[in-house]
N, C-alpha and C positions, 0 to 999 in steps of 0.2 A: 660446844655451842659455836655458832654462825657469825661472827660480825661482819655487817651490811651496810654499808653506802651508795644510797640511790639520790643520785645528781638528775633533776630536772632544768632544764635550758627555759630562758623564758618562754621561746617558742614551744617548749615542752609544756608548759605549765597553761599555756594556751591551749594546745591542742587536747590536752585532757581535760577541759572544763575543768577548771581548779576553782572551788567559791567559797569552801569551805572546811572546818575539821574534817565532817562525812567522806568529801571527795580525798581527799590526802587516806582517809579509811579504806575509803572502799578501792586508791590505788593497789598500797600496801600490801590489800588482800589478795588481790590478783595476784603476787607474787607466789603464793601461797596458794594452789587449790587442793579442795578440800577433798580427802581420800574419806574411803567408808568405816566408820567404824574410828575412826584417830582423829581426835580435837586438832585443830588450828593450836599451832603453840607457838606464838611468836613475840614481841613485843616493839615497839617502833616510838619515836619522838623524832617530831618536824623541828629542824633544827631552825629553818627558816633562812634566811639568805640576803641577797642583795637585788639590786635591780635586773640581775643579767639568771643568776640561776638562784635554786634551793634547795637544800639539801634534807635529808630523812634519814636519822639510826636506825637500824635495823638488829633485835637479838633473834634468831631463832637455833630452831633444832637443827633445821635440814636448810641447807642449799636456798634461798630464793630463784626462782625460774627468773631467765633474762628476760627482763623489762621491752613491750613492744616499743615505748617511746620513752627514754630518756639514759640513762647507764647506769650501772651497778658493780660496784667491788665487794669482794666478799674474802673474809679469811678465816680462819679457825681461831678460837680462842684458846690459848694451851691452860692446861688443869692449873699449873703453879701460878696464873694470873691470878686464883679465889684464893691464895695459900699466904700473901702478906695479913698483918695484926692492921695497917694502918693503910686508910685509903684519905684521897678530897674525892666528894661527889656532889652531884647534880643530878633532881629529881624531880620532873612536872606530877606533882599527883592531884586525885581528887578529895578535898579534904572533908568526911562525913563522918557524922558518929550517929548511934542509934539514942532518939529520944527515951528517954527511960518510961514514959508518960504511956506514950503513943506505939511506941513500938517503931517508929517510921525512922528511915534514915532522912538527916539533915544538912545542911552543908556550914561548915564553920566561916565564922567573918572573923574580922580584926588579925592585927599583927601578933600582937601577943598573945590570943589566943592559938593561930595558928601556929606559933612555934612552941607553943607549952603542948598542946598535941600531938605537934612530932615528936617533942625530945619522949612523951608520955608512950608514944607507941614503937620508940626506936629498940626494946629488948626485942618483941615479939618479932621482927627482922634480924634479929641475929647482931644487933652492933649497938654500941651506946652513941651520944654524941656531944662533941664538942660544945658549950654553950656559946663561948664568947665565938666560934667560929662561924655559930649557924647562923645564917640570915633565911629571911620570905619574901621573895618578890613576885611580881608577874600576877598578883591576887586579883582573879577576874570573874566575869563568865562566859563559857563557852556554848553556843546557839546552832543550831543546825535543823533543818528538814527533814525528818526522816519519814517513811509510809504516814505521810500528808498529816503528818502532827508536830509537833515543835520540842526537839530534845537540848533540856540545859544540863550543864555541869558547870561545878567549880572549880578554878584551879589554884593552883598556888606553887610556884617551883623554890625548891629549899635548894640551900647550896652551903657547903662546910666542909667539914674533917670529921670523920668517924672513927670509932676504934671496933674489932671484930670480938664477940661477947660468947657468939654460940656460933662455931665455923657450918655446922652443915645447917641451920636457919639462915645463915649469912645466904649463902650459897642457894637454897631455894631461890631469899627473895633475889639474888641477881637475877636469876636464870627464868621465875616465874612472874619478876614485877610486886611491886607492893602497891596496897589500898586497890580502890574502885575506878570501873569503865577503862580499864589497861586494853581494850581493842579499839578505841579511842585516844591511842596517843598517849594515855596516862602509865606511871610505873614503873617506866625503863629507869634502873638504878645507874648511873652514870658515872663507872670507879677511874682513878687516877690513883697506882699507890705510892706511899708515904715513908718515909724512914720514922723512925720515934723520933729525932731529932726536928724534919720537917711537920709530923704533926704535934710537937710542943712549940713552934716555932709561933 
């Protein structure tokens, strides 16, 4: 896997009409064109920035193409990065479950409900989690234009300590993102790892 940092300058962020999620999307993607036959496989989070620049993670498979306006670093991620028990992470996702009723996906509110759903969903990702570590912020909605109709999501970015439960489930969700609208910024698992000492700490 690819790790990407794409640095936009304010005048950057200018000159690409920047207005909202869509556009930070539909940069992204241009990094990435689409060959025949093989899915887009990438994953990104707007890290967002200060008055002068903003920054964008980037995971993918292959290489991003250099950026007509703004720069990019890129490195390889080595295999023994997915091989520690213990990480901290950082995770913007979209928090939905399916009505049992209706059939329809919905989007979760409240605090406590959103953190009893992740810790409820964190096997099926390959890791258990910390409770007293986990926090939910950033609980919003996100708005956008897209083919002259109005697309929302919700979000919610989780942040803790994890421990790794099932290594190659771990290991998809890094590399393929967890939950909903992940080509929208949602998903990117964001590891830091941990000794057993720092994540009992």
């Amino acid at each position: 896997m690819i790790a990407s940092l794409l640095t936009l300058s304010r005048a950057d962020y200018k000159a690409l009409k920047i207005t909202d999620t869509y556009s930070i999307h539909r940069i992204v993607y241009s990094l990435f064109p689409k060959k025949d036959g093989i899915a887009r496989n990438f994953l990104f989070a707007d890290k967002g920035g200060d008055f002068n620049s903003r920054k964008i993670l980037i995971l993918s498979q292959d290489y991003p193409d250099k950026p007509e306006i703004g720069s990019i670093e890129s490195k390889v991620i080595n295999d023994s990065f997915l091989n520690y028990d213990f990480y901290g992470f950082e995770v913007l996702v979209n928090p939905v479950k399916r009505d049992n009723k209706t059939g329809k996906l919905v989007g979760i509110r409240g605090k406590e409900e959103l953190l009893a759903w992740f810790i409820k969903k964190s096997p099926s990702f390959g890791f258990s989690l910390d409770p007293i570590s986990l926090t939910v912020s950033d609980t919003d909605i996100v708005q956008f234009k897209k083919d002259k109709g109005t697309v929302t999501f919700g979000k919610a970015k989780f942040t803790g300590k994890l421990e790794v439960t099932d290594r190659e489930l771990f290991k998809k969700s890094f590399c393929n993102g967890i939950g909903k609208a992940k080509g929208f910024g949602f998903g990117l698992l964001q590891i830091v790892p941990l000794t057993k000492a720092s994540a009992d700490a």
